[in-house]
N, C-alpha and C positions, 0 to 999 in steps of 0.2 A: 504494500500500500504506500502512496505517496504523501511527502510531507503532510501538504494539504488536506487531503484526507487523515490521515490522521489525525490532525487538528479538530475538525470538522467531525470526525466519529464521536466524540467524547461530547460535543453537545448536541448529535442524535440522541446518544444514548442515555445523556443525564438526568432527562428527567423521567424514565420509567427508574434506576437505578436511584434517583432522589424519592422515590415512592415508592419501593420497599424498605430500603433503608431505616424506616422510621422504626417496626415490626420485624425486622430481619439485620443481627448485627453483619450477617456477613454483607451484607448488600456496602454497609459502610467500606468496608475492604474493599470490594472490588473499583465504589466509584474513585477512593483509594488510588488505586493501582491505574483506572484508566487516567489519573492527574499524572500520578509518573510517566505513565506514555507518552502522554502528550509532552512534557518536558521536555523530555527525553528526544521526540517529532519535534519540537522547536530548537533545541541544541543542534540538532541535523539541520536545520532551516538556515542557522545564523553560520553552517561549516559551508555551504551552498551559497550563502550572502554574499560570504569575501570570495569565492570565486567567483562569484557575477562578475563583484567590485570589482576584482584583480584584470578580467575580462575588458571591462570599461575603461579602466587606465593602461593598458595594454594599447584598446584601437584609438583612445587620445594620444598616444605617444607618434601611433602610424599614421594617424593623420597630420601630427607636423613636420614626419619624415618626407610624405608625402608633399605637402605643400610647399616645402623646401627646394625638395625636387622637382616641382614646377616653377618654380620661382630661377632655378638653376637652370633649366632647358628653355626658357624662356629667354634668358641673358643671352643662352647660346646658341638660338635665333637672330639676335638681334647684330648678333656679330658677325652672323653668313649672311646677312640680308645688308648687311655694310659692305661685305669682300665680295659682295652680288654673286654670291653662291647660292642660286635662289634653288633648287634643287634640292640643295643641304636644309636649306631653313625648310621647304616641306616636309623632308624628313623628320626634322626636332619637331614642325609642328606636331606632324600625325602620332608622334613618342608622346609629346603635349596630351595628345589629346585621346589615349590611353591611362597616361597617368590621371588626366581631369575623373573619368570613369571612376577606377581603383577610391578617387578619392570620394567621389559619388558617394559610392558602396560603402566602405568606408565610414563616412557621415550616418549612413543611417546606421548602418552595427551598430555604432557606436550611441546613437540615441537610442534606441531596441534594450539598447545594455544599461543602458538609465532608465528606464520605464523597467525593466524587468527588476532590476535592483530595487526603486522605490517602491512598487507592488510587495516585494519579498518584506520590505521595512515596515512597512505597514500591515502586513498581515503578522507576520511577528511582534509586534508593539500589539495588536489588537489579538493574538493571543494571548500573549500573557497577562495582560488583564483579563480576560476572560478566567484562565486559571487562577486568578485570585479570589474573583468570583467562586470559581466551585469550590477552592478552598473554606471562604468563610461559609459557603454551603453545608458544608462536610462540618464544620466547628459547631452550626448552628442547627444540623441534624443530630449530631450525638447529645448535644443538650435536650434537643427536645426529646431523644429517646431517654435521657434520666429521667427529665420531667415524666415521661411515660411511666417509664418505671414506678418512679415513688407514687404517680396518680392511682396505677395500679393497686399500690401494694395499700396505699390507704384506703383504696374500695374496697380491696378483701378482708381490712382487717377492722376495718371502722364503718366499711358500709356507706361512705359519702356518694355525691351522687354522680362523681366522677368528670365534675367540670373544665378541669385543668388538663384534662386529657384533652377535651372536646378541643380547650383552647389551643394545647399543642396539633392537633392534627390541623385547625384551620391555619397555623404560622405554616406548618409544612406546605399545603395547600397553596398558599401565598408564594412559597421559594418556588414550586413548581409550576407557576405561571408566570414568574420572571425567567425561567430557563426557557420555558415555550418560546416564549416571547423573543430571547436572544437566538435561539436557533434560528426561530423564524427571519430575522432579521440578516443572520449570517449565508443563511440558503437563499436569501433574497440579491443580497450583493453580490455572491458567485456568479447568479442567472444575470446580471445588470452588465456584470464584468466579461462574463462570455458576449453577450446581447451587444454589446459597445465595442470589444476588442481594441485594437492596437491598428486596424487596418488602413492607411491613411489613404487620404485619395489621392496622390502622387503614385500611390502600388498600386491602387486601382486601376490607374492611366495608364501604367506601365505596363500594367497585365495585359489591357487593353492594346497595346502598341499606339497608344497616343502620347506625344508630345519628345518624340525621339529626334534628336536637333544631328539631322544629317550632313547639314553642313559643318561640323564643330570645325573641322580643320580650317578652311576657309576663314570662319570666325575668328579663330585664332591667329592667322596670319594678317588678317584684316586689325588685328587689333595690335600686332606686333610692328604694320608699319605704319600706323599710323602713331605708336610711340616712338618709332625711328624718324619720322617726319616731324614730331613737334621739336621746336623749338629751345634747344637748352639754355637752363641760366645762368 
């Protein structure tokens, strides 16, 4: 199972496991044990994090290798379009204008790798509050099963009319429509986040075969002489 999922199991499952709990110690153990899971599924989250990260400062590095490297073929352009080796300078352009692409590409990894990072932050930050939550869940079931307990044992032994039970089972009741509630909320933003994606309409286009600039070379030398033509100061 995956990170996310894991994550996400633990507030499927919390609130049938917060409702026996109350009448069943083990129940307590197990939702227990599904808190360590999940820790355990975000510890993996945050090992997954910094390779995003590492990932994203990797294609920042290639992109100013990159733009370097046209900044440098570009010069050396300008220097066969001086020796009127115009020949040469087509060649640097059309080099140009492979590296322009790479850089293209590039560009977008590189934002892909920052959306996917800041998604990963964010659902991490918003798990572990979440696990704090079931935490104080888990503190404030085992109370109410003492409460139970001693509600209990004074109806068997005094005969009262067992009000304090009554009260603890509606607090229980109450924690398990605040889990409802967050589950719902959590399986709501998955569907939003599937529903909206990451797809922008540039890849649209792309997919599409619209807006592919055929002339880049052209372009390019159109714009190399006419920085050889301007005037220095």
């Amino acid at each position: 199972m995956g990170v996310i999922g894991k994550l996400l199991s633990l507030v499927r499952g919390s609130a049938r496991e917060l409702g026996e709990s109350i009448v069943d110690a083990n129940g307590v153990r197990i939702y227990e044990q599904e808190i360590h899971d999940a820790k355990t599924a975000i510890a993996q989250a945050k090992v997954d994090l910094t390779g995003v990260v590492a990932k994203e400062m990797q294609s920042a590095r290639e992109i100013e290798q990159a733009r370097a490297e046209i900044a440098r073929l570009e010069g050396l352009a300008v220097e066969a379009l001086e020796k009127e080796k115009n020949a040469l300078a087509e060649e640097v352009a059309a080099k140009i204008a492979e590296r322009e692409v790479e850089l293209e590409k590039q560009t977008q990894l590189h934002a892909e790798y920052a959306v996917q990072a800041n998604r990963l932050k964010e659902l991490i930050k918003a798990s572990e509050a979440k696990i704090r939550e079931h935490e104080r869940a888990v503190q404030m079931t085992r109370t109410a099963e003492s409460v139970y307990k001693a509600t209990q044992s004074i109806a068997d032994n005094i005969g009262t009319s067992g009000s304090r039970l009554v009260s603890a089972r509606e607090s229980l009741e109450r924690i398990k429509k605040r889990h409802e509630d967050l589950n719902d909320r959590i399986v709501a933003a998955e569907v939003l986040d599937r529903e909206l994606g990451d797809h922008t309409l540039e890849a649209k286009l792309a997919e599409a075969g619209i807006g592919e600039d055929s002339a880049r070379k052209e372009k390019i030398l159109a714009r190399i002489r006419a920085r050889r033509a301007a005037p220095t100061a």
